[in-house]
LOMI-267224 format. One line per 8 residues: number of its first residue (from 0); their letters; for each residue x, y, z of N, C-alpha, C, CB. Coordinates in steps of 0.02 Angstrom, whole numbers, plus 32768, in hexadecimal, padded with zeros to 4 digits. Glycine has a CB too. Example, Ala and Ser with C-alpha at 12.3 -4.5 7.8 and 13.67 -1.06 7.14 Angstrom:
BEGIN
0 = as = 8294/7EE4/8186/8267/7F1F/8186/8294/7F5B/8186/8235/7F20/81C4  8282/7F90/8162/82AC/7FCB/8165/8285/8002/818A/82C0/7FE2/811E
***
This chain:
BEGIN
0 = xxxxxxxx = 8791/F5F7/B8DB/8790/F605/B922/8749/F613/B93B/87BD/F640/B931  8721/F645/B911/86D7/F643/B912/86B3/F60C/B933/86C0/F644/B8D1  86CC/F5CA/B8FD/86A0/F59A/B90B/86A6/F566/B940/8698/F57F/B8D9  86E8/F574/B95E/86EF/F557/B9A0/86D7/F564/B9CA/8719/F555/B9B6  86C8/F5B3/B9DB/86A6/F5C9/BA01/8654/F5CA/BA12/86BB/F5F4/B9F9  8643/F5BB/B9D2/8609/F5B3/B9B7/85E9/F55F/B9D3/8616/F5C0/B964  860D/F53C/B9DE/85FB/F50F/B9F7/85EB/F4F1/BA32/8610/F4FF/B9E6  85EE/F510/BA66/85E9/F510/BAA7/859F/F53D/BAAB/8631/F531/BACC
8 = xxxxxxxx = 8583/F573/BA8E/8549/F58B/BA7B/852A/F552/BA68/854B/F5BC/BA4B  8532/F530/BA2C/8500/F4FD/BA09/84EF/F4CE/BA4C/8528/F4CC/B9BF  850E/F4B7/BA6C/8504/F48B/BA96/84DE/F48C/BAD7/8534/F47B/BA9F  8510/F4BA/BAE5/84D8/F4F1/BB0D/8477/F4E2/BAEA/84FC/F55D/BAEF  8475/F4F7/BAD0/8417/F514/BAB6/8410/F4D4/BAA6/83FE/F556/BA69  8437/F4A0/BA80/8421/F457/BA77/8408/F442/BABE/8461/F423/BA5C  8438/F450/BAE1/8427/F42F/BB27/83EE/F43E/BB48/8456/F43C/BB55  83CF/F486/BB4E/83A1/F49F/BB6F/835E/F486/BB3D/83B1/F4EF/BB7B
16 = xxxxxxxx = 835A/F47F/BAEB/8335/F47C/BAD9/831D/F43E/BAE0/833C/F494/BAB1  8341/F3FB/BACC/833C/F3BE/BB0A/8320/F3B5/BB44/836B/F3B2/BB21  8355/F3D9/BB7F/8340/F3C7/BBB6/82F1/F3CD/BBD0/836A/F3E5/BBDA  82E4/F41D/BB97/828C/F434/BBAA/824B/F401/BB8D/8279/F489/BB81  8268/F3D8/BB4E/823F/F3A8/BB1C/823E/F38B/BB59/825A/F37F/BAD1  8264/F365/BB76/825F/F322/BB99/8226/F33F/BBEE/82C8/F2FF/BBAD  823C/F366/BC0A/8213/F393/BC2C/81D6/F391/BC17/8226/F3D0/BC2B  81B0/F39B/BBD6/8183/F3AE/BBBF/8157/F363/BBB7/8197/F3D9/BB85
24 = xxxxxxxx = 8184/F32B/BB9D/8175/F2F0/BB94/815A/F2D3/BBD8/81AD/F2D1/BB78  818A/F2CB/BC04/8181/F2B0/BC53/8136/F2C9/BC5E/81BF/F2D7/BC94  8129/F305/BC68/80F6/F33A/BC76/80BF/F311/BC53/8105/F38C/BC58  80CA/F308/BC05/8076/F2FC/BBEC/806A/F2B2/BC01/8065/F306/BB8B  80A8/F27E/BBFD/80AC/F252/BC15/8080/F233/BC6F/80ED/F25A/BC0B  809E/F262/BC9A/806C/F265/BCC7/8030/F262/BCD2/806E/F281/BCD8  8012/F290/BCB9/7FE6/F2CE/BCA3/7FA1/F292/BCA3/8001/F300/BC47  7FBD/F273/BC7C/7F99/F22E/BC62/7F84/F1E5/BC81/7FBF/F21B/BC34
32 = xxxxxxxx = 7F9F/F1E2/BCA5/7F96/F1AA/BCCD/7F8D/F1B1/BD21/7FD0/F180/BCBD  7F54/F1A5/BD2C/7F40/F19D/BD6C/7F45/F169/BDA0/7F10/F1A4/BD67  7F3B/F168/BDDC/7F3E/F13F/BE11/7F07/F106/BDFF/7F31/F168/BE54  7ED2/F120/BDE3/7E89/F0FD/BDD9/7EA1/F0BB/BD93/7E3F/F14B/BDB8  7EB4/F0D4/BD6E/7EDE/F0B1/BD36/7EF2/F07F/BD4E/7F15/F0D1/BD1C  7F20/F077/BD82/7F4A/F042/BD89/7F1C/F017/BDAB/7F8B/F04E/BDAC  7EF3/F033/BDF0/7EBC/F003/BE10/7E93/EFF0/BDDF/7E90/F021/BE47  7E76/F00A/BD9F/7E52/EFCC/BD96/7E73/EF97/BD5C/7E06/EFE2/BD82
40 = xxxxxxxx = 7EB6/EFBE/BD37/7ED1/EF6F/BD2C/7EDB/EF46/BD50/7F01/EF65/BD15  7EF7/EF6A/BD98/7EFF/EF1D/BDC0/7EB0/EEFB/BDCE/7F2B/EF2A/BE1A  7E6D/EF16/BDDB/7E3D/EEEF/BDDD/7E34/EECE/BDAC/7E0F/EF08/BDEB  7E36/EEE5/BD5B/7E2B/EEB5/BD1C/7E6D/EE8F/BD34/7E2A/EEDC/BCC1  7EA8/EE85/BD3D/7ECC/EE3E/BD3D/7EA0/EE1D/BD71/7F22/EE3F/BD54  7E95/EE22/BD95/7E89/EDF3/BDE0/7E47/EDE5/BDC9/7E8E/EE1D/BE3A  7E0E/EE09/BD9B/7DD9/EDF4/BD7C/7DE4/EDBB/BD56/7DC0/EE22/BD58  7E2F/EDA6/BD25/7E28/ED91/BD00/7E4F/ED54/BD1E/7E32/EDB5/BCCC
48 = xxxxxxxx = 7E6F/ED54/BD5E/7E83/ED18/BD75/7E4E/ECE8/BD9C/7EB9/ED26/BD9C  7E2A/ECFD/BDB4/7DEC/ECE9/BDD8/7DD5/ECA9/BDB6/7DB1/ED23/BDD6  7DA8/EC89/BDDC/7DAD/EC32/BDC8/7D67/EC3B/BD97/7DA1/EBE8/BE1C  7D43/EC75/BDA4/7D08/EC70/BD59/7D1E/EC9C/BD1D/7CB2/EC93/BD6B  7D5D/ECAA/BD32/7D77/ECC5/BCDC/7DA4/EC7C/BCC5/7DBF/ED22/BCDC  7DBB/EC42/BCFB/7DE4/EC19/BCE3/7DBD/EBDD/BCDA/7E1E/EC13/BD08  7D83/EBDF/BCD8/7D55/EB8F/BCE2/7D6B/EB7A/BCA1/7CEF/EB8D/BCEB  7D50/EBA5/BC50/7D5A/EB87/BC28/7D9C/EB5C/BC0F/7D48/EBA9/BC0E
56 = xxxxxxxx = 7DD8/EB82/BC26/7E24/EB65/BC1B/7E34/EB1A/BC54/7E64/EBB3/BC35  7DF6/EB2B/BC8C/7E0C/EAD5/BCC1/7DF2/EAA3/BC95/7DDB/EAC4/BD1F  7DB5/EAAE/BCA8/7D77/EA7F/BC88/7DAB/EA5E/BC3D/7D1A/EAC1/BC69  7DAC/EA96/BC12/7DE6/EA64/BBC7/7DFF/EA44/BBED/7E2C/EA8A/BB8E  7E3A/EA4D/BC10/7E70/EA28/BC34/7EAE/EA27/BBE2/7E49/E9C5/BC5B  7EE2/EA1D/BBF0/7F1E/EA06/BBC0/7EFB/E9EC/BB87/7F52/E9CC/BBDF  7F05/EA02/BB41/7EF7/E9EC/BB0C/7F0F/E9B1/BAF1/7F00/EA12/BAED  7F50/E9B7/BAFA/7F94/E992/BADA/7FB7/E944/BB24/7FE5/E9F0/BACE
64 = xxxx = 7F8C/E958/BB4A/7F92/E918/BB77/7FC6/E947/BBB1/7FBD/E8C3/BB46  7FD9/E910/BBC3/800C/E924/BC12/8052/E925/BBE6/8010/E8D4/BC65  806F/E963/BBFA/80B0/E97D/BBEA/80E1/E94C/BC11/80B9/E9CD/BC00  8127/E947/BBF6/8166/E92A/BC0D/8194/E95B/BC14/8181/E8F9/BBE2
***
C-alpha cells in the first residue's frame, strides 16, 4: 500500500526535475545566439550567391553535356 502511494511523489519530483532541465536548456540555448548571427549568415549566403562567387561554376558550364 506504501508503494502506491509512493508513486504519485516519484512523479511528482520526476516531473519538476524535468520540467526545470528543459527550462535550463531553452535558457542556455538562447543565451547563445544572437540577432547579429543570423544577419551575417544571411550576408555570407547572398555573398556566396553573387555572380563573382559563381563565375568559376558558369564559365565550366555542364561537364557531362546537356541533360535529358
Amino acid at each position: 500500500m506504501t508503494a502506491v502511494a509512493f508513486l504519485p511523489v516519484m512523479f511528482t519530483v520526476l516531473a519538476c526535475i524535468s520540467g526545470s532541465l528543459l527550462l535550463v536548456l531553452v535558457y542556455l540555448d538562447n543565451r547563445n545566439s544572437r540577432i547579429d548571427d543570423s544577419i551575417d549568415a544571411f550576408r555570407r549566403h547572398i555573398d556566396a550567391l553573387s555572380p563573382e562567387s559563381r563565375r568559376n561554376s558558369v564559365l565550366r558550364g555542364p561537364e557531362d553535356g546537356p541533360r535529358r
